[in-house]
Rosetta silent file (secondary structure, phi, psi, omega in degrees, C-alpha in Angstrom):
SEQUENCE: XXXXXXXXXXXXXXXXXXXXXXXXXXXXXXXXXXXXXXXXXXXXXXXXXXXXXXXXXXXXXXXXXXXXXXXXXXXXXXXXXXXXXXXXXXXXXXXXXXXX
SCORE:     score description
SCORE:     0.000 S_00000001
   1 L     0.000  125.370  167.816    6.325   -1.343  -10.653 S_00000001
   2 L   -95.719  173.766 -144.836    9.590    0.803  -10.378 S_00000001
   3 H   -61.216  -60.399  176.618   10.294    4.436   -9.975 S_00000001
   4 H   -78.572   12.929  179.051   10.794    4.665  -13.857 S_00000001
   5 H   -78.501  -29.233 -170.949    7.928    2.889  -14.577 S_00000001
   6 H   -99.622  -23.412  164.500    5.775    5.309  -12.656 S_00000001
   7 H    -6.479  -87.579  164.296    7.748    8.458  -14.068 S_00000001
   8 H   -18.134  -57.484 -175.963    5.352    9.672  -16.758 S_00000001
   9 H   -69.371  -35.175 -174.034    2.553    9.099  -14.457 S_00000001
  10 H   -91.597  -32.436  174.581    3.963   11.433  -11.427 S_00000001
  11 H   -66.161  -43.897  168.416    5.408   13.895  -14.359 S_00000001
  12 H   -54.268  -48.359  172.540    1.532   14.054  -15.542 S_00000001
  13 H   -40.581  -64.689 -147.297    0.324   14.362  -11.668 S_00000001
  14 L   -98.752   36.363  166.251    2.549   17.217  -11.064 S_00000001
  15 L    50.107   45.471  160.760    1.512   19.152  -14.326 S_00000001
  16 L  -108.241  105.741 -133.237    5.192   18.659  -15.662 S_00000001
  17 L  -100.466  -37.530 -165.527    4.738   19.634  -19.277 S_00000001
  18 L  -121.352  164.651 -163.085    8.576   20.067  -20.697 S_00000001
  19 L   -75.095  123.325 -167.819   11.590   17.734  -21.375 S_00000001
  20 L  -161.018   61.129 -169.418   13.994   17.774  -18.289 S_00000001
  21 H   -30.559  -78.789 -156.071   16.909   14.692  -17.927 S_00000001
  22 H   -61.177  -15.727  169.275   18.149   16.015  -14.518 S_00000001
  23 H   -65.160  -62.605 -177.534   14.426   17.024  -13.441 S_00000001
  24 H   -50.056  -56.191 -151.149   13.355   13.040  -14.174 S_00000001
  25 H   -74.523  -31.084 -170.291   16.914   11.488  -12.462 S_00000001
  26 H   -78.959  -33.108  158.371   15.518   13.808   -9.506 S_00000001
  27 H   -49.391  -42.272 -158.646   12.017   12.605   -9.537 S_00000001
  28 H   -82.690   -5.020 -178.274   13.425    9.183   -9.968 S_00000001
  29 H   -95.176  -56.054  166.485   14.577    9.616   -6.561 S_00000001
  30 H   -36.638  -63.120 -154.007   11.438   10.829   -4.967 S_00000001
  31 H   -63.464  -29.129  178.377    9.646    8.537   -6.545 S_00000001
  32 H   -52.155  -74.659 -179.554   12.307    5.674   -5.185 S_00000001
  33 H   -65.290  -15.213  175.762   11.857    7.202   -1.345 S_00000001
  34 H   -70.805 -128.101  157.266    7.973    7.857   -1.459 S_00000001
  35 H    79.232 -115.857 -174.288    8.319    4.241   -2.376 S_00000001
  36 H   -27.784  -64.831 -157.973   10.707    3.100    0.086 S_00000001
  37 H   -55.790  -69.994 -174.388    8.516    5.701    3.060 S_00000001
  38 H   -55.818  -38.766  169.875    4.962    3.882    2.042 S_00000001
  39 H   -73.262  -10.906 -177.959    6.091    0.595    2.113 S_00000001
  40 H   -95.540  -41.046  172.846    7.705    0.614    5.525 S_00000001
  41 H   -63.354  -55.241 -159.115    4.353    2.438    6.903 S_00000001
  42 H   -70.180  -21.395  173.813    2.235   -0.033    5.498 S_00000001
  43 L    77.192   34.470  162.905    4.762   -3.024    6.400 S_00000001
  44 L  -167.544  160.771  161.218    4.684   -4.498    3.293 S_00000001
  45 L   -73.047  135.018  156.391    5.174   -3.609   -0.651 S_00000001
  46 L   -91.515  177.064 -168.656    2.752   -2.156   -2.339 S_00000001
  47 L  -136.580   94.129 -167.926    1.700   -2.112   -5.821 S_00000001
  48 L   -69.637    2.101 -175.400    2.134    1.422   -7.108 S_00000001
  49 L   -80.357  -57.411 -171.693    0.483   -0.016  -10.713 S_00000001
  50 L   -61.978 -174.815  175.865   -2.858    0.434  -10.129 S_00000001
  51 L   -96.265  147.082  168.086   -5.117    2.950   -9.182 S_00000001
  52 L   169.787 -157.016 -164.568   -5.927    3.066   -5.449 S_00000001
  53 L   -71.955  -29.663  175.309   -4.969    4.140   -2.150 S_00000001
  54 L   -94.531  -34.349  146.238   -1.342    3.667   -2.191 S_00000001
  55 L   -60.525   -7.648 -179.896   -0.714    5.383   -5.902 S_00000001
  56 L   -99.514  -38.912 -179.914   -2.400    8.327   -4.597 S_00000001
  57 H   -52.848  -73.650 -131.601   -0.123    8.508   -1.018 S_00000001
  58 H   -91.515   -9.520  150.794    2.882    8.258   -3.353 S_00000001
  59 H   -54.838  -51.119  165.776    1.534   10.963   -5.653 S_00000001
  60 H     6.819  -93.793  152.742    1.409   12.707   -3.010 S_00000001
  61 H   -33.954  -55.253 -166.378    4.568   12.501   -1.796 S_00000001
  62 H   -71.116  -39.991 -178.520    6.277   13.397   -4.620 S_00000001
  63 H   -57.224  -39.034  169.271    4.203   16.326   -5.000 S_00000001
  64 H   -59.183  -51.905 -176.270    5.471   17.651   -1.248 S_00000001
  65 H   -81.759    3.399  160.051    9.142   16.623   -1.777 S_00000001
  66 H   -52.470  -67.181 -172.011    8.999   18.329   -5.349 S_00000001
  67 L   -87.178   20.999 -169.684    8.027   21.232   -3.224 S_00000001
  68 L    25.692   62.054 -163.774    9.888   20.954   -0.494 S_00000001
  69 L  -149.910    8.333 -172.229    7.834   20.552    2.171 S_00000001
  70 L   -72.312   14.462 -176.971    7.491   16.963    3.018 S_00000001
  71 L   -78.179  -34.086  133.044    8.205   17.550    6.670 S_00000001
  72 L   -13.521  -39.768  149.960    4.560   18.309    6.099 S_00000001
  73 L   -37.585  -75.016  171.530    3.245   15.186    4.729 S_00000001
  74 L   -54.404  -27.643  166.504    3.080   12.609    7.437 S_00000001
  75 L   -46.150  -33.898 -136.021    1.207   15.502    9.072 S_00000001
  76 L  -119.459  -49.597  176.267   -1.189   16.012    6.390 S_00000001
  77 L  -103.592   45.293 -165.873   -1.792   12.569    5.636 S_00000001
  78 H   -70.636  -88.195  169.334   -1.864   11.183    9.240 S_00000001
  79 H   -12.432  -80.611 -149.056   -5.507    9.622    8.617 S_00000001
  80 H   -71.257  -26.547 -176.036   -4.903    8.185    5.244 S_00000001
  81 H   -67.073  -80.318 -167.762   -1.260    6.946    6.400 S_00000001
  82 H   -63.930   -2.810  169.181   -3.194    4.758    9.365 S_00000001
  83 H   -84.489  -45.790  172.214   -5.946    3.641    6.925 S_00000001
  84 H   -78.789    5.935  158.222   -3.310    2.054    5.063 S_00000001
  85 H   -67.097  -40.289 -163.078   -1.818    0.306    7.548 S_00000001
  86 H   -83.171  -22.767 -179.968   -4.973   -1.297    8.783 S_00000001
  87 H   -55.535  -49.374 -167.979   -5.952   -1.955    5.253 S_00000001
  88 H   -78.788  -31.429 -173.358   -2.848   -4.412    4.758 S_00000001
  89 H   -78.409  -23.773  157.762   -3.276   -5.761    8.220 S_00000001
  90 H   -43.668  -42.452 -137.200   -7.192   -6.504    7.111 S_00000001
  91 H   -73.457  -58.881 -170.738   -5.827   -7.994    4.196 S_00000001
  92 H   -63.875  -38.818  179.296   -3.271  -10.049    5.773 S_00000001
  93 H   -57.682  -27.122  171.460   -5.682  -11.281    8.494 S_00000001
  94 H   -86.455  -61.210  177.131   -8.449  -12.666    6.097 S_00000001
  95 H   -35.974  -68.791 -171.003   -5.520  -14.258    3.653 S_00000001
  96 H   -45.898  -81.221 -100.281   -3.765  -15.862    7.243 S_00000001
  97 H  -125.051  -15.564 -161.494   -7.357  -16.944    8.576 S_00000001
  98 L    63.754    5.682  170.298   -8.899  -18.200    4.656 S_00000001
  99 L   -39.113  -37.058 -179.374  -11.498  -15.454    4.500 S_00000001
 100 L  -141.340    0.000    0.000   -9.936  -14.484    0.613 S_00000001
């Protein structure tokens, strides 16, 4: 899914109610590096369609760098950051080994 695919969905998260081109191209950015940030912790792409653990990190995000504060994030989400690492490294270990 890409950044403007998820738009709508992060403009709804973050209560943003009114019509705003240069607000969205800026969002479109977040939403790019949240992205970009989650897939290099988890060491693989993710899939930002669904609902789960990794659309909620990258809600997240956006909501902290919206708000300038995302030096604050990795802090905040330390825990939930290393569950999703180990999650893809489950995943890939049962796929690799024929478990799923």
């Amino acid at each position: 899914m890409t950044a403007e695919e998820l738009l709508n969905d992060v403009r709804n998260y973050l209560d943003i109610t009114y019509s705003d081109t240069d607000g969205d191209t800026k969002l479109i950015g977040i939403i790019t590096r949240g992205m970009a940030y989650l897939d290099a912790k988890a060491g693989k792409t993710l899939d930002y369609g669904k609902e789960g653990q990794s659309r909620a990190l990258l809600l997240d995000y956006c909501r902290y760098a919206r708000n300038s504060v995302l030096e604050l994030f990795e802090q905040n989400f330390h825990s939930e950051l290393i569950m999703l690492r180990i999650g893809v490294q489950t995943d890939e270990y049962a796929e690799d080994n024929g478990f799923i």
